[in-house]
N, C-alpha and C positions, 0 to 999 in steps of 0.2 A: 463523660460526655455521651449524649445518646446516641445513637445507630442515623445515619442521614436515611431517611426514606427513602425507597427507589419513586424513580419518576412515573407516576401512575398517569401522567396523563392521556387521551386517549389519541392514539395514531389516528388521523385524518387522512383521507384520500388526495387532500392539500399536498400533506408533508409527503408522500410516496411521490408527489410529480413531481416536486422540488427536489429530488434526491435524487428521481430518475431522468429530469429536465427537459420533461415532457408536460403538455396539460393535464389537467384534471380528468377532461372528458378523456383523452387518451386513456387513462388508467382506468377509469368508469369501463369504459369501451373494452381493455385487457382481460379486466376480470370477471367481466360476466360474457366471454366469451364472442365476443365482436366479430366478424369474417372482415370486418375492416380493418382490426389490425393485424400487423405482419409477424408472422411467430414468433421469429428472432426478439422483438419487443415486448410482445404478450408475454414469455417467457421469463424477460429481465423481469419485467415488472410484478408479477408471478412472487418469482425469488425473491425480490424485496418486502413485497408486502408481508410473505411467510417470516420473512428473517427480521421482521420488524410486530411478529405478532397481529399481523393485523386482520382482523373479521370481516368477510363480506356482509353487505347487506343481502342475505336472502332472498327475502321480502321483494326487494328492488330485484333481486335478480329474476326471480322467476316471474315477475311480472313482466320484463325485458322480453324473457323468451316466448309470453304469452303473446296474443295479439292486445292491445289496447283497444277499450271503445273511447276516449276521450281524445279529444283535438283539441293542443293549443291554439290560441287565439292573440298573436303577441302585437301591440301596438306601443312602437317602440316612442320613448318618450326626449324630446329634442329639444332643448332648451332654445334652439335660434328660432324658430319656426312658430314656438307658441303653440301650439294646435295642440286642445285640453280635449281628454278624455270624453267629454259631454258635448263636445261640436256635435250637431245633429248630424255630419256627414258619418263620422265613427260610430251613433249609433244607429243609422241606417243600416249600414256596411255590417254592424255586427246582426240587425234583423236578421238582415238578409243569410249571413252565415249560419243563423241558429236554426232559422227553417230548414235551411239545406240540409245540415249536419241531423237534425231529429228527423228527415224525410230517409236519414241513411241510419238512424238505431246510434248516432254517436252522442255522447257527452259532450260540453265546451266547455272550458279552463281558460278562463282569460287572465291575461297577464300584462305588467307594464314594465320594460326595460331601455336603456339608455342605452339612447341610439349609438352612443360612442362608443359601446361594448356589447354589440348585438350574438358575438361571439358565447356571450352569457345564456343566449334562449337554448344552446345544444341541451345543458342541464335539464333543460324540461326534459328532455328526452332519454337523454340520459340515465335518470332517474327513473325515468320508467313511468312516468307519473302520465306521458303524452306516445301516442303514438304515430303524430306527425305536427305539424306549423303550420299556420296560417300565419305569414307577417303582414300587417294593415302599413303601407309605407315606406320609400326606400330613402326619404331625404337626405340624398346624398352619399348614403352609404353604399353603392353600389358593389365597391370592392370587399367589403365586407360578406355581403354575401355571396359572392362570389366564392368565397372562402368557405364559406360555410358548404356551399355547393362540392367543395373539391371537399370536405373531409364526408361528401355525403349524407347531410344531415336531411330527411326529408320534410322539405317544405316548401310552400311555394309562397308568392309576394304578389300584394297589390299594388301595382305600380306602372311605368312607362318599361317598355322597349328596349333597352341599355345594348350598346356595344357590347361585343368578345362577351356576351351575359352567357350566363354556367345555370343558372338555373327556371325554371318555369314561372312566370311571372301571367299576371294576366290584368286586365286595363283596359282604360275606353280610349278609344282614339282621339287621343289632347290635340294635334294636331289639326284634323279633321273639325275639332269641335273652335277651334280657334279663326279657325276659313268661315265654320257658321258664323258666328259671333260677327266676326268684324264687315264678311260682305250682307250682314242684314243690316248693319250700322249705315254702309255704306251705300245701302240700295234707300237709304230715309235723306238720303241726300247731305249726311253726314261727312265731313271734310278734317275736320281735325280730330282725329279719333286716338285717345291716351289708351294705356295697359297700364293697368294697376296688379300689382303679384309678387312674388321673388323669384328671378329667372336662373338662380342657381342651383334651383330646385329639380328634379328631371322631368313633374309635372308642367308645374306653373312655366318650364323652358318651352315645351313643347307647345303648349298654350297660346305663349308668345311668338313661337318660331312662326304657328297656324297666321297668327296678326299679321304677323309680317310679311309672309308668302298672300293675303287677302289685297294689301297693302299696295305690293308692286304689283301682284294682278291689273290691280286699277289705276297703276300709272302715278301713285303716291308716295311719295317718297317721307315716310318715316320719320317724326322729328325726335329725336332723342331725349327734348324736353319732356314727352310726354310719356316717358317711362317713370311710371311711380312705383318705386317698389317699397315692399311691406310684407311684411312676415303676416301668416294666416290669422293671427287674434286681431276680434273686433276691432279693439282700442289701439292696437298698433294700425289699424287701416285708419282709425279718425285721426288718430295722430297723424299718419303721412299726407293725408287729404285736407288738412289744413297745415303743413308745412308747404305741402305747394300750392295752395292758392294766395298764401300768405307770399313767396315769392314770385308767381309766375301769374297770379291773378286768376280768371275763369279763361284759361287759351285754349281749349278745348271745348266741343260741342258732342261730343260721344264718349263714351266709357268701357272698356272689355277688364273687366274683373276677372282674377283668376281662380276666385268662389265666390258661393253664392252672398257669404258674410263679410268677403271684403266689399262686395258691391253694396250692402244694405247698410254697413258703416261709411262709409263713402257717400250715400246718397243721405244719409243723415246729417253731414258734415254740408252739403251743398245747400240744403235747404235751411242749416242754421245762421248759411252765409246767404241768402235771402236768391237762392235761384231755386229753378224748376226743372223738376224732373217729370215728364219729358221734353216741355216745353226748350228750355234752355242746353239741356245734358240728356242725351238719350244713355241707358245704362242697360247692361248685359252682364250674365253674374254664369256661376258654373257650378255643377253638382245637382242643380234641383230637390234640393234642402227643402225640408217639409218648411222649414219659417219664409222662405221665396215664394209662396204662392201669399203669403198673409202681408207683407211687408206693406210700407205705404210711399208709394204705389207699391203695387205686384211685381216681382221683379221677374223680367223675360230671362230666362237663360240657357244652358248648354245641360241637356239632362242626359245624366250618368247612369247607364240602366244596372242599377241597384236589384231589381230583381232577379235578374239572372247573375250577377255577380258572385253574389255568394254560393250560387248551383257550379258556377264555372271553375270558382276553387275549391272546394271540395272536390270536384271531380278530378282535376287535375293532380291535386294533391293523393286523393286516393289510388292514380295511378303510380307517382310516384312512387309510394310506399308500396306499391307492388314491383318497384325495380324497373319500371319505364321511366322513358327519357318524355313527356310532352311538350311540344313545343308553346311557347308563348303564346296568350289569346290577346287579343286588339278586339275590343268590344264595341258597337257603333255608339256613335253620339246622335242626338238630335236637338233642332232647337223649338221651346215652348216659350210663343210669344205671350204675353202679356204688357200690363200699362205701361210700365218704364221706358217701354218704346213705341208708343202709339203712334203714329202720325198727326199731324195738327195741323 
C-alpha cells in the first residue's frame, strides 16, 4: 500500500485567523508589522504562522511599509437601494475624485463591495494594494463603519452626519437642501406637496426631515399619504408613482424627490397618466445630475456641489492617513430652478 502524501496544501492567512480566532486583517496587520496591533497578539500569531510553515507575502509587505500612490475608491454595492454603478450621480462623484486625486500625483482603484460586509474594503488596504478609502455611501451601514473607524482603517465616507459617528465623513447639507426644495414649492402657491425617496436611508432621511421642518414653517401640517417611498432605481420610482396614483389618485400638486432620477421617473409616470408638469404637479429632484438639465421638462432641483467634493475628500482623507482626527464637512446645497416649476 503506498505511502499517504503529506498535505501540501498551501497555509492561508484564512486558516491562521481561524486557528488564532481572530480576522484576517488582524493577522495581515501582525505580520507585516502593524503599530495597531498589540504585541502580546502580533507575537501569538507570529508563532503560529512559523509553526505552521507559513510564508509572508514580501511583496505585500514592503509595499505596506512603503507609502502607496493609489486610493481606493469603494462604492459599496446594496441590493435594497438599487443604486447601479452607472447612475450619473456615481459617476460625477467619481469625476470629481479622479481630478482631485491626479491634482495630488495619486492613482484610483475602484472597487465594488457589499454593503452588508463593508468590513471586506480593510483588505484593500491590507494588501497593500491602497493606501487609504474613499467609501461613495453609507446606506445605512453607519455602524459598520464605525468599526472600521475603531480598528483605524483610514478612510473617509460620502455621506450625512451620523450620531456618536468615529470617523470623517463629508456631504452636502440634505437638510438644508430639503427647506430649499419644499419652501420654493411652497412659495408657487403650492399646498399639497408629496416626498418621494426612502427615509431609512441617512440621505434621502435628512431630505425628508429638511420637508418637513419647510412644512411646519408654513403652518402645514404633513399628510402622511403623501410619503412615497422608493428605493433610488428609475423603474422602482415608476413603479411606486403609479402604485400611488393607482390608489390615492393625483392628491398632490407638488413633488420633492429625493434625486434627481427618482424625480424624472416620476414625472414620466404623471404624464403617462395624462397630467402636467408644471401645470398640474410642480417637481423638485436632488443631485443636479447632468440628465436634470435635459429631461422634459428640465427638472429644477437641489445641486450637490460635485466639484469641490471630491477636493473635500481627498483632503480629508489625506489627512487622515497622516494620523489626524478631521472633522466632518457639511458642504452647501443650492437651488437651480428650471421648467418643472415655472410658474403659470
Amino acid at each position: 500500500m503506498a505511502k499517504a502524501e503529506p498535505d501540501k496544501r498551501k497555509i492561508q492567512m484564512a486558516d491562521i485567523a481561524r486557528l488564532a480566532g481572530v480576522s484576517t486583517a488582524t493577522v495581515s496587520r501582525a505580520l507585516n508589522g502593524s503599530p495597531l496591533i498589540n504585541e502580546e497578539t502580533r507575537l501569538r500569531i507570529i508563532e503560529l504562522a512559523r509553526s505552521l510553515n507559513y510564508t509572508i507575502n514580501l511583496g505585500a509587505q514592503n509595499l505596506r511599509k512603503g507609502d502607496s500612490s493609489t486610493i481606493g475608491v469603494v462604492i459599496p454595492f446594496d441590493a435594497a437601494n438599487k443604486q447601479n454603478i452607472t447612475d450619473p450621480f456615481f459617476l460625477a462623484m467619481l469625476g470629481s475624485l479622479a481630478n482631485a486625486l491626479t491634482d495630488r500625483q495619486y492613482d484610483l482603484l475602484l472597487s465594488r463591495v457589499d454593503a452588508d460586509h463593508l468590513d471586506r474594503i480593510s483588505s484593500l488596504y491590507d494588501s497593500g494594494r491602497v493606501g487609504g478609502i474613499v467609501v461613495i455611501g453609507q446606506w445605512g451601514h453607519h455602524d459598520q463603519l464605525n468599526e472600521l473607524a475603531r480598528q483605524r482603517l483610514p478612510f473617509v465616507a460620502w455621506g450625512a452626519q451620523m450620531p456618536n459617528q468615529l470617523y470623517c465623513s463629508v456631504g452636502s447639507d440634505n437638510m438644508s437642501g430639503g427647506v430649499l426644495a419644499t419652501e420654493h414649492l411652497l412659495s408657487l402657491g403650492r399646498k399639497r406637496v408629496a416626498f418621494m425617496g426612502d427615509k431609512t436611508l441617512p440621505e434621502p432621511e435628512k431630505r425628508h426631515a429638511g420637508y418637513l421642518k419647510a412644512m411646519r414653517k408654513a403652518g402645514i401640517k404633513a399628510d402622511v399619504s403623501l410619503y412615497i417611498p422608493t428605493s433610488f432605481a428609475p423603474l422602482d420610482a415608476q413603479e411606486a408613482m403609479r402604485k400611488h396614483l393607482d390608489q390615492h389618485g393625483l392628491n398632490f400638486d407638488a413633488l420633492v424627490a429625493a434625486s434627481d432620477l427618482i424625480a424624472i421617473g416620476a414625472m414620466g409616470v404623471l404624464k403617462e397618466r395624462g397630467f402636467r408638469v408644471p401645470e398640474d404637479v410642480s417637481v423638485v429632484g436632488y443631485d443636479d445630475v447632468e440628465p436634470a438639465a435635459h429631461s422634459f421638462p428640465p427638472l429644477t432641483t437641489v445641486r450637490q456641489p460635485m466639484d469641490i467634493a471630491g477636493v473635500q475628500l481627498v483632503d480629508g482623507l489625506l489627512r487622515v492617513m497622516a494620523g489626524e482626527k478631521p472633522q466632518p464637512q457639511m458642504l452647501p446645497t443650492t437651488l437651480v430652478l428650471r421648467e418643472s416649476t415655472k410658474a403659470h
